[in-house]
C-alpha positions in Angstrom: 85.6 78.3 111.5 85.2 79.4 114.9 85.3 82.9 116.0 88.4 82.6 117.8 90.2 81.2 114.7 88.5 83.7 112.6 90.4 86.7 114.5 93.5 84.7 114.8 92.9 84.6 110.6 92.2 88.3 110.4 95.1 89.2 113.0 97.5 87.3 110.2 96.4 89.1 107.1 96.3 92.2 108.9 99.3 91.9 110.5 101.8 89.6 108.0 104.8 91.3 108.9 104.2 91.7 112.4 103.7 87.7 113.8 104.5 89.3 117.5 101.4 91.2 117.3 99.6 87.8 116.2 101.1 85.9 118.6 99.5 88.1 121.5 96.6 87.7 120.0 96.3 84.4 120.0 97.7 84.3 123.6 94.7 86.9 124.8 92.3 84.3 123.3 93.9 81.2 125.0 93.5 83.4 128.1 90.0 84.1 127.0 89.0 80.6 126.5 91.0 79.8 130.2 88.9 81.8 132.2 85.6 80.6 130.2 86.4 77.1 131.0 87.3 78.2 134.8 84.3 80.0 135.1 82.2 76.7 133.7 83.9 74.5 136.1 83.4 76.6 139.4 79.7 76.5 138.7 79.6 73.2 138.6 
């Protein structure tokens, strides 16, 4: 499991009754992973 996933998984349990607050958190690490890959291609 990545470590991504693994917060997404930890946002759920913690949050079961409250998927908006999951949903932003999978949103901040799509963002996350947007400006990595961004950042990786600019260097090239």
């Amino acid at each position: 499991m990545k470590l991504a996933d693994y917060a997404i998984k930890v946002r759920n349990l913690q949050e079961a009754d409250r998927l908006e607050l999951v949903r932003k958190e999978r949103e901040k690490q799509i963002r996350l992973a947007e400006s990595f890959l961004a950042n990786v291609i600019d260097k090239r």
